[in-house]
C-alpha positions in Angstrom: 0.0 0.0 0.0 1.6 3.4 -0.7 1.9 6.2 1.9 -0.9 7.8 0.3 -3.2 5.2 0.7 -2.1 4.3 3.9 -2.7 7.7 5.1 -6.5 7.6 3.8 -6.7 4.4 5.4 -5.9 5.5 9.0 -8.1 8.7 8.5 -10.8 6.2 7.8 -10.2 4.4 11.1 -13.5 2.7 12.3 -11.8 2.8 15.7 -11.4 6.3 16.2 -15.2 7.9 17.2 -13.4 11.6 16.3 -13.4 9.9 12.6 -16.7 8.2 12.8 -18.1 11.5 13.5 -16.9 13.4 10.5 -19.2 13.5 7.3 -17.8 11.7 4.6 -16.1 14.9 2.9 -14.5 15.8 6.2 -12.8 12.7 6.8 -11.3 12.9 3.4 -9.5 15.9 4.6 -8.1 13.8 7.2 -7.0 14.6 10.7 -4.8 17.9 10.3 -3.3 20.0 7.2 0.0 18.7 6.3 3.2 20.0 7.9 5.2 21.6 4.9 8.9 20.2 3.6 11.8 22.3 5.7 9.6 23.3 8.3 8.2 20.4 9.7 10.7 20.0 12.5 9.5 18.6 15.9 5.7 17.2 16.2 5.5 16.0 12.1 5.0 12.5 11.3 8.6 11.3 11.3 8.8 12.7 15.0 6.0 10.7 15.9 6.9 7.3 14.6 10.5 7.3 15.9 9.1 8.4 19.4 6.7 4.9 19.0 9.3 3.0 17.8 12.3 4.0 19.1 11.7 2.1 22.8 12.2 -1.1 20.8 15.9 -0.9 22.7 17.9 -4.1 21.6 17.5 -2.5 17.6 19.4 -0.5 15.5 17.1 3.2 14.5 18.9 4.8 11.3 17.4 8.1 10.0 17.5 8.5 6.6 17.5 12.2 5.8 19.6 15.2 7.4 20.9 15.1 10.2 18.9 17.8 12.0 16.3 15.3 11.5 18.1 12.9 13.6 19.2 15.5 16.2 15.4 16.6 16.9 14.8 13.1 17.5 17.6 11.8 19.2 16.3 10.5 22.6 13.4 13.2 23.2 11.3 10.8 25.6 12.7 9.6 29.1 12.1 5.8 27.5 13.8 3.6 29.5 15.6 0.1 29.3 16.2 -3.1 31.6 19.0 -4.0 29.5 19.9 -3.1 25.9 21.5 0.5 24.9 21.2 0.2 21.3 18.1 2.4 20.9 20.4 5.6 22.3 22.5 5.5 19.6 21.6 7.6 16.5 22.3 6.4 14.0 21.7 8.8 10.4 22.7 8.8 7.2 23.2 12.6 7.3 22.2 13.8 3.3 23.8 17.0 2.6 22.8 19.0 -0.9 25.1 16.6 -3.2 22.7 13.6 -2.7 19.5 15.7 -3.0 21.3 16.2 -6.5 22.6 12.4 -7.0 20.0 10.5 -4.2 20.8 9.0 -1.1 20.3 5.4 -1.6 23.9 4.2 -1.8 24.4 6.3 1.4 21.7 4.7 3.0 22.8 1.0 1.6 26.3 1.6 3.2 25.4 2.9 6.4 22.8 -0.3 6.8 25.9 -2.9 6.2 28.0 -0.9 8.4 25.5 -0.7 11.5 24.7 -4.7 10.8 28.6 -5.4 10.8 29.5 -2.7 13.7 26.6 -3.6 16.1 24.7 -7.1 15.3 21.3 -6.5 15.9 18.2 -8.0 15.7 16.9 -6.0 13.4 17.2 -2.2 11.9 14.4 0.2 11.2 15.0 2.9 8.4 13.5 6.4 8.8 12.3 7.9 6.2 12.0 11.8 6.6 11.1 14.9 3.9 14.6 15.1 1.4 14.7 11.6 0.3 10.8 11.2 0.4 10.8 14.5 -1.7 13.8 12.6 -4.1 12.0 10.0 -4.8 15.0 7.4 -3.2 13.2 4.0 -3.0 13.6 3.4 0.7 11.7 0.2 0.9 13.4 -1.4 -1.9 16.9 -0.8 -0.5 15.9 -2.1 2.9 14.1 -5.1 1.6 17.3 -5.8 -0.6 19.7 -5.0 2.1 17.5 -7.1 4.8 17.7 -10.1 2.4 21.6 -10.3 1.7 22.3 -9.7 5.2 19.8 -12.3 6.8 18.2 -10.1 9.0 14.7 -8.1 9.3 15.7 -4.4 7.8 12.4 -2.5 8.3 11.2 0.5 6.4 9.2 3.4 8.4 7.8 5.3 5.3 6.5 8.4 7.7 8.5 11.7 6.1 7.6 14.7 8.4 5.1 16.4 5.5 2.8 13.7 6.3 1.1 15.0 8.5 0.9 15.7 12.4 3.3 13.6 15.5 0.0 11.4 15.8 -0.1 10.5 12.3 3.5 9.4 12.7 2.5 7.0 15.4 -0.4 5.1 13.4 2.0 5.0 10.9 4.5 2.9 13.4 1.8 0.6 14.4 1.2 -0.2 10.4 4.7 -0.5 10.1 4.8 -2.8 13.1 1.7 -5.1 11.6 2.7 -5.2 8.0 6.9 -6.0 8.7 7.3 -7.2 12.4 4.3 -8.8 14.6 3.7 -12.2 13.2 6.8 -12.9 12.1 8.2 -15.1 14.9 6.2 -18.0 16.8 7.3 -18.4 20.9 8.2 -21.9 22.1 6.2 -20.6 25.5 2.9 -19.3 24.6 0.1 -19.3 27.7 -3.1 -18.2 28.7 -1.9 -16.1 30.6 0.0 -13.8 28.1 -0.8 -10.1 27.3 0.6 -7.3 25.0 0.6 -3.8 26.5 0.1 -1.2 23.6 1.0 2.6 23.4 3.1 2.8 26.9 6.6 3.5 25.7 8.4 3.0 29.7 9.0 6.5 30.5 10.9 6.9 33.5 10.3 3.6 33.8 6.6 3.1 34.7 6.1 0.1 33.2 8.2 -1.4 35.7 5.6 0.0 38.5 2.7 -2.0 37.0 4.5 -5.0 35.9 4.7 -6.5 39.5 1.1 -6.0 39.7 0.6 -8.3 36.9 3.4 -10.6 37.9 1.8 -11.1 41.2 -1.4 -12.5 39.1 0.8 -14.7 37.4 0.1 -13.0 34.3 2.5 -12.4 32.1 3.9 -9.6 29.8 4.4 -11.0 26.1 5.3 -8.0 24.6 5.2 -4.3 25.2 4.6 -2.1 22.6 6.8 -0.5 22.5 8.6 0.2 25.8 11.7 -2.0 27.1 10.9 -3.7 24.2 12.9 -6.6 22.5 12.5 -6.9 18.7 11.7 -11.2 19.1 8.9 -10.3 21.8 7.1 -7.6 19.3 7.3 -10.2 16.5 5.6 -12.5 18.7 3.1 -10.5 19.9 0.1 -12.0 18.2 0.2 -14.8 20.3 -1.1 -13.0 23.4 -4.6 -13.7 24.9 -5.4 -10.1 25.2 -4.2 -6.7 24.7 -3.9 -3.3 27.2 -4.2 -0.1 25.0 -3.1 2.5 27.0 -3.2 5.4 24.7 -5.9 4.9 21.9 -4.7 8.3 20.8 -1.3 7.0 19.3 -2.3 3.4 18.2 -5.5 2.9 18.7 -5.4 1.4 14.8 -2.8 -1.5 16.0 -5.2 -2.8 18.8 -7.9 -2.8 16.6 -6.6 -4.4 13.5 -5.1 -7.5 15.8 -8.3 -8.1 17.0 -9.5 -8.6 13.6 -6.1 -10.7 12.4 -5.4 -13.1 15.6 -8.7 -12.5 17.4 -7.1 -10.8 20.4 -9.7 -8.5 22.6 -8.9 -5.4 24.0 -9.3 -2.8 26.7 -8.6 0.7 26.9 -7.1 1.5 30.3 -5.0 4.0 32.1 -2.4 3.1 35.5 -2.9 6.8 36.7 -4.5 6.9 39.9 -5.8 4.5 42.1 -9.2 3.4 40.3 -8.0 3.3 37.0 -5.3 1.2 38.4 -7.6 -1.2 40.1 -10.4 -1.2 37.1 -6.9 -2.5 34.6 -6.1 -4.8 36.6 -10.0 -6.5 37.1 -10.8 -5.7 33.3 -7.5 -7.8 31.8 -8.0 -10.6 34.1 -12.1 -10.9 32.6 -10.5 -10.4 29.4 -8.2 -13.5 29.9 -10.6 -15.8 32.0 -13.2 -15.2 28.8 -10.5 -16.3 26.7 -9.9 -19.2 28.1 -7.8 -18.4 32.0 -9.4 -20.2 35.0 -12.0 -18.6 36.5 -10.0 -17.8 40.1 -8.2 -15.7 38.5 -10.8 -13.4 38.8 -11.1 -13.6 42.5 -7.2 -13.4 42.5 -7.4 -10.1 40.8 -10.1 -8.7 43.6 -8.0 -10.3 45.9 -5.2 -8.0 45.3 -6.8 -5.1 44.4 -8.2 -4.8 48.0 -4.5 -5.6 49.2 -2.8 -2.8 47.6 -5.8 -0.6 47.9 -5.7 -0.8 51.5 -2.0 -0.2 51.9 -2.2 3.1 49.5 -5.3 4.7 50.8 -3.3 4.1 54.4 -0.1 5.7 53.1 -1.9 8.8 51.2 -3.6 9.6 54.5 -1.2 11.9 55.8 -1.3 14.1 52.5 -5.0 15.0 52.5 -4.7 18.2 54.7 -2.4 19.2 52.2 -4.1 18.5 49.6 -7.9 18.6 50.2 -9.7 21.3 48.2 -6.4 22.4 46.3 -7.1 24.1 42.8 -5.7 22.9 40.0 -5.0 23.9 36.7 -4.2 20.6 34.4 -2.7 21.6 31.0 -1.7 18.1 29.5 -3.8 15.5 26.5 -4.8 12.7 25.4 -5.3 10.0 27.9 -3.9 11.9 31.0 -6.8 14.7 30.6 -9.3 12.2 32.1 -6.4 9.8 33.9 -4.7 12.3 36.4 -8.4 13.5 36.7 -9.2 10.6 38.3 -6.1 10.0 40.3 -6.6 13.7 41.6 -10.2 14.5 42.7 -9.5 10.6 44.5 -7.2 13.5 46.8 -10.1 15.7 47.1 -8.3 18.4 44.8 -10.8 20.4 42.6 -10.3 20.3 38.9 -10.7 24.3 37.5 -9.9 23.2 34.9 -8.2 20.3 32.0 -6.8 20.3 28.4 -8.2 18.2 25.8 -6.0 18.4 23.3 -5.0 15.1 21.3 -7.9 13.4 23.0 -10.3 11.4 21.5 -14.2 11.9 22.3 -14.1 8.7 24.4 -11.2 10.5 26.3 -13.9 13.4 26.5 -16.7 11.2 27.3 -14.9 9.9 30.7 -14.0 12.8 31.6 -17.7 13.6 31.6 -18.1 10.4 33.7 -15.7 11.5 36.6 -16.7 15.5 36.4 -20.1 16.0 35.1 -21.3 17.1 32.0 -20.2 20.6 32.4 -17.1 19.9 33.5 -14.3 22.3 32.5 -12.9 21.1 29.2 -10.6 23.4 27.2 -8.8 22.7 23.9 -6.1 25.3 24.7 -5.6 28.3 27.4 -3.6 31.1 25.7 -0.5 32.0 28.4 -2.0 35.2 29.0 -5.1 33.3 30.4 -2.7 31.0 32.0 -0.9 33.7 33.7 -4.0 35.4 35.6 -5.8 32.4 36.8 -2.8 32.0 38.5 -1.8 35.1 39.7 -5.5 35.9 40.8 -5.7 32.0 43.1 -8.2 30.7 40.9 -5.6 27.8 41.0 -3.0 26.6 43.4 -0.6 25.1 41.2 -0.5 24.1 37.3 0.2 20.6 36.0 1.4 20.5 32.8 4.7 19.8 30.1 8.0 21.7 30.6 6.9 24.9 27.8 4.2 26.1 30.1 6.4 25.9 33.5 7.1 29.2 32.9 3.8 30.6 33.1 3.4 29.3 36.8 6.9 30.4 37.8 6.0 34.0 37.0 2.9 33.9 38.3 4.7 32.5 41.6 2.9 29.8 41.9 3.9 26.1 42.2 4.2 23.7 39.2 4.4 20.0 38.5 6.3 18.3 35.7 2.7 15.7 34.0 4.0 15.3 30.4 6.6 12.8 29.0 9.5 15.0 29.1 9.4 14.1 33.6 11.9 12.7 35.9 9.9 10.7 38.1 7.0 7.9 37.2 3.6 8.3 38.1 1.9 4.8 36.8 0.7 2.3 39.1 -0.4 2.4 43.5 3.5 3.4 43.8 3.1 5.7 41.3 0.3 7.7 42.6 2.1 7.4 45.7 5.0 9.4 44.7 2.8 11.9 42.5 1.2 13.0 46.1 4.7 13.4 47.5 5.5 15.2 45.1 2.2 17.4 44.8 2.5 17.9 48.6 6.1 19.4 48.5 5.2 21.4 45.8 2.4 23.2 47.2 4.2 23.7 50.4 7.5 24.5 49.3 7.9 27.8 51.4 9.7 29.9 48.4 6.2 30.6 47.0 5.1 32.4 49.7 8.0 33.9 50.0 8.2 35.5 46.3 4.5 36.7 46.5 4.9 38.9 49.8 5.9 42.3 48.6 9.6 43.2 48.5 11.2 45.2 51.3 12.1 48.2 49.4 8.4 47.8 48.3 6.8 47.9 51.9 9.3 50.7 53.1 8.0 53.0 49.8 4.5 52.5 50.9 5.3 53.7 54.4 
């Protein structure tokens, strides 16, 4: 299928209720404008299917195209790994104007046979960005060619940045995943007890805060998709019983079109906050025991559950004073506008108001659910905005990504690090643990009182 198509394809994805919504002449306009050649750095479609794919750590990632494109992408998410370090390395093929004029494909067939002979992986994925796509090099027929004389999987990832949006590029993963990878190996060990974990790419490590949880079930983690991932364990994901999708958003296409391939269910689900949390963990084992799991595992799952709710709602006691009836303003998207929702108002903190962009309507819909049908839903607060519901109290600290901390500094008010560029995980009981910690020193960190008491010049000119 060419780009093209594929791209009308995923606009057309039965899936996505945003889509489903559209009139017929709307959908054919797809999701968003494309970005145009030379100034689609950052958040274009290349961007978005390296950050998917990337996390598949014991693999080599070689970006065809410039190598700005390859410094913008270079290690941009806090994905991280239990073993391999391949994935840090970048790896590009670094065009300059000579091959726009001659092509770059015996550039990009070199640097393939020297990453294979330098490094050994499992398998290499090729980037394909705006100057060769715009060229016309033949990406996938040098990495089929090159994959077959050197005995391994070389896989092409045909997602230049003019495609279209950062979302676009990760749909695009997940069909490059299905048409090239997953299905491609059988596992000797196959059980009833084996799931695939979809759209969490490890950052700062929060997989490894929910994995335990699973572990304890005796459930067990066949792939993840894609982060700490193994190239053999993606390949044979379709032998899993069910599948987690964690952010619809980014690959909600994947989950759906291995339902209709290998017959594995799915649930949407989220591991922020203590509900969502508990209501995974109860939804994947009914999704196993109807797939064929004994029925105790049900009763295992409740079992649990109760455990670890008991011991977190016993820890996080000692934070409600400080946290109770706290403002927030939460400027983050897709699944964490309703997710760290529900893990704060479970703290009694008041919601003024949350960001919906990059979520779907069914992201929209529960946050309805949790908040009421009037709750405050905004696509995007200008800073200006920003700055005086801050400055005025109508919130008592921000959550949001590191380009708005600003805002809240000036304001002098406290702010929390929610997006993927953070330092410390927030998924699971452990992880809503340490997002209360970290709430509660934020909110009384003395410097903010400090900084909004007038200066002492300031008070002596008034007198």
């Amino acid at each position: 299928m060419s780009l093209k198509a594929k791209i009308a394809d995923l606009f057309n994805e039965p899936g996505c209720s945003t889509n489903q919504a559209k009139t017929e002449q709307a959908r054919k306009k797809g999701c968003s404008k494309p970005l145009t050649p030379g100034a689609a750095a950052g958040g274009c479609a290349f961007d978005g299917a390296k950050i998917a794919l990337q996390p598949i750590t014991d693999a080599a990632h070689i970006v065809h195209g410039p190598i700005g494109c390859e410094g913008n992408a270079w290690d941009n998410r806090h994905s991280a790994s239990s073993g391999p370090a391949l994935y840090r390395t970048g790896f590009t093929t670094d065009l300059t104007e000579l091959d726009v004029i001659h092509g770059g494909e015996k550039k990009l067939w070199k640097a393939i046979h020297e990453v294979a002979a330098a490094h050994n992986p499992p398998a290499i994925f090729v980037y394909q960005t705006c100057v060769p796509a715009m060229i016309g090099d033949d990406v996938v027929k040098v990495c089929l060619a090159a994959g077959e004389k050197l005995g391994l999987p070389v896989i092409p990832v045909d997602a230049p940045g003019f495609a279209g949006s950062k979302n676009l590029g990760n749909k695009l993963a997940g069909e490059t995943l299905l048409d090239y990878v997953i299905g491609t190996r059988e596992p000797g060990d196959a059980s009833p007890f084996d799931i695939n974990i979809i759209g969490d790419f490890n950052l700062v490590g929060e997989l490894w805060q929910v994995l335990p949880l699973f572990e304890r079930l005796g459930i067990r983690l066949r792939a993840s998709i894609t982060g700490d991932a193994r190239y053999a364990e993606v390949a044979s994901a379709h032998r899993a019983k069910a599948n987690l999708l964690v952010c619809s958003q980014a690959l909600i296409n994947l989950a759906r079109k291995m339902e209709e391939r290998y017959a594995i269910p799915f649930m949407e689900g989220s591991f922020y906050g203590i509900t969502d949390t508990s209501n995974v963990l109860r939804g994947m084992a009914g999704l196993l025991v109807r797939q064929g799991a004994p029925e105790d595992l049900l009763a295992r799952a409740e079992a649990l559950i109760a455990e670890e709710e008991a011991r977190l709602w016993a820890a996080l006691e000692k934070f409600r004073p400080v946290l109770s009836g706290k403002k927030v303003l939460l400027y983050t998207g897709g699944h964490k506008s309703w997710s760290v929702v529900s893990a704060l108002q479970e703290l009694g903190m008041i919601i003024i108001k949350t960001s919906v962009r990059k979520a779907t309507d069914g992201d929209k819909e529960r946050i309805k659910d949790l908040m009421g049908d009037d709750a405050p839903m905004v696509d995007a607060i200008p800073p200006r905005e920003m700055y005086r519901m801050l400055k005025d109290g109508e919130a008592d600290i921000m959550l949001s990504g590191g380009r708005t901390q600003f805002v809240a500094l000036k304001a002098k008010r406290p702010w929390l690090d929610i997006n993927q560029e953070r330092h410390h995980a927030y998924a699971g009981y452990d992880g809503t643990l340490r997002l209360v910690e970290r709430l509660a020193l934020a909110l009384t960190n003395p410097v903010f009182e400090q900084v909004r008491k007038p200066a002492p010049w300031e008070t002596a000119r008034e007198n």
